[in-house]
Every structure is written in structure tokens, then in C-alpha cells.
KEKE-3310 file (N, C-alpha, C; in steps of 0.2 Angstrom, whole numbers, plus 5000, padded with zeros to 4 digits):
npx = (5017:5028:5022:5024:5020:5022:5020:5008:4993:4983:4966:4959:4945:4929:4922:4914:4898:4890:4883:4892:4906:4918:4921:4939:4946:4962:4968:4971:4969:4981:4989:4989:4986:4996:4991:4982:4964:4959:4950:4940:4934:4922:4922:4911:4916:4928:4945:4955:4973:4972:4961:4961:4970:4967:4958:4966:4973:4964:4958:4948:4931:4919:4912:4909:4902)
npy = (5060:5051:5038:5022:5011:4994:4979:4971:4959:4946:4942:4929:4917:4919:4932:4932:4934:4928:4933:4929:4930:4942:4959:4965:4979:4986:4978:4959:4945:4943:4954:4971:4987:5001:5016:5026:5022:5031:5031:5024:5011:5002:4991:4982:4976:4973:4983:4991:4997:5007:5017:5015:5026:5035:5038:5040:5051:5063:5064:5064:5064:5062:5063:5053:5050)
npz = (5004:4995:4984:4976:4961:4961:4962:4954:4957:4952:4956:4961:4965:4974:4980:4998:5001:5013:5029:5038:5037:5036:5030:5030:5031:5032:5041:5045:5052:5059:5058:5057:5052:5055:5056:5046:5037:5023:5012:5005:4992:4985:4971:4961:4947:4942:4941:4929:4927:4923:4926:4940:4943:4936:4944:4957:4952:4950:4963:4980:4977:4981:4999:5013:5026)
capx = (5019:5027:5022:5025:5018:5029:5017:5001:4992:4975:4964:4954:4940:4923:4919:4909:4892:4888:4887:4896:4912:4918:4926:4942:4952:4969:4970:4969:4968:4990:4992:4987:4988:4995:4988:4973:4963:4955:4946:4939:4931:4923:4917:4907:4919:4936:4946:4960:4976:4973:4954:4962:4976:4965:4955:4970:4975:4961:4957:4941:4925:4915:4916:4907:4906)
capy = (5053:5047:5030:5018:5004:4989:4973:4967:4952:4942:4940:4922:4915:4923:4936:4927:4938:4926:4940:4927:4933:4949:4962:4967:4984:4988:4972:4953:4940:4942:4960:4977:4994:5007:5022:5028:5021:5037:5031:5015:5010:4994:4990:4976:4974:4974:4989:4993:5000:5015:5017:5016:5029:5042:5041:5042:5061:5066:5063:5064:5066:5063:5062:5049:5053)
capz = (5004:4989:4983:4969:4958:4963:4960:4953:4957:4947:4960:4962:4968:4972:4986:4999:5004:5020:5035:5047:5037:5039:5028:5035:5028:5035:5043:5045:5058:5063:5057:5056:5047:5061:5052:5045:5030:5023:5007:5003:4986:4983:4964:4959:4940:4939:4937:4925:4932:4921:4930:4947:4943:4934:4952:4960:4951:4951:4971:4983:4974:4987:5005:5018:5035)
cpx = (5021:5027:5023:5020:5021:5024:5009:4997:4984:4973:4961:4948:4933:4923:4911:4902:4889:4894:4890:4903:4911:4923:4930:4946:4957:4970:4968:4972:4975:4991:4989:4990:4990:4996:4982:4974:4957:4950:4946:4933:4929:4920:4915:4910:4926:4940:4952:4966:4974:4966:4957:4970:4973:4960:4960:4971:4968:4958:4950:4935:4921:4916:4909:4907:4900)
cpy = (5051:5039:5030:5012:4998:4984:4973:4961:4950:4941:4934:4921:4920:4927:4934:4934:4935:4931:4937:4928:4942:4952:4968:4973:4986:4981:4964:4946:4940:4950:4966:4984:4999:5015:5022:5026:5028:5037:5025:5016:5005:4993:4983:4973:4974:4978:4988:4997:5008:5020:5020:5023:5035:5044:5045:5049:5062:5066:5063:5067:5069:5063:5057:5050:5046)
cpz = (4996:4988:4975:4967:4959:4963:4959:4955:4957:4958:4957:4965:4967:4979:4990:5002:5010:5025:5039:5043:5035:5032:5029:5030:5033:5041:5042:5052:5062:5062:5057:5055:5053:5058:5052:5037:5027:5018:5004:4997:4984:4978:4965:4952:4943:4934:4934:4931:4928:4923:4936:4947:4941:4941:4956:4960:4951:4959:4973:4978:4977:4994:5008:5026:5038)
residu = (UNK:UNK:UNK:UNK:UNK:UNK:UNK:UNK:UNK:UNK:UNK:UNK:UNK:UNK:UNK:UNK:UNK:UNK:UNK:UNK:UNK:UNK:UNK:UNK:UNK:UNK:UNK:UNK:UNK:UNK:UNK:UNK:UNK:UNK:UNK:UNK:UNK:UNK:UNK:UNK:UNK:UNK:UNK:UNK:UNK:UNK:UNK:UNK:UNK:UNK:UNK:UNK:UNK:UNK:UNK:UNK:UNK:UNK:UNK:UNK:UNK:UNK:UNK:UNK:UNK)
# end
């Protein structure tokens, strides 16, 4: 699959921790991802794009099953 960089954008606000909201990967309340999401990474900082790109080459570290 070749991809590209093609937009950035600042996040806002604060990430709410009450369990009566849910958090949704590959989709949201009108849409959905029709594939597979194969690796999810959630930090607690805010990363760099140069962080998320040296992940990216260097690929899976670990695995989760």
C-alpha cells in the first residue's frame, strides 16, 4: 500500500476517561472503516511527526493478541 503525508491537524480539548463514552477506532456514529485496523497505539504525550514515522520504518515490535 503506498501512502502519503497529506494533512496535519492540532488536536483540542481533553480526552474524557468517563466509561459511559466509548472509544471508537475505525469508525464513528455515521461511518466506518471497511477493512482491518491491524495496530493501534495509544500514548498519553504527544508525539512528534518524526516519533510516529520512525515507528512507522521500523514496524511491529510487539504483537497483542
Amino acid at each position: 500500500i503506498e501512502q502519503s503525508y497529506t494533512t496535519q491537524t492540532e488536536g483540542a480539548g481533553t480526552l474524557s476517561t468517563d466509561a459511559a463514552n466509548n472509544l471508537l477506532i475505525g469508525t464513528d456514529s455515521l461511518w466506518f472503516l471497511k477493512g482491518l485496523v491491524d495496530d493501534v497505539r495509544i500514548y498519553n504525550y504527544v508525539r512528534t511527526t518524526g516519533q510516529i514515522q520512525q515507528d512507522y520504518n521500523a514496524g511491529l515490535s510487539t504483537h497483542f493478541k
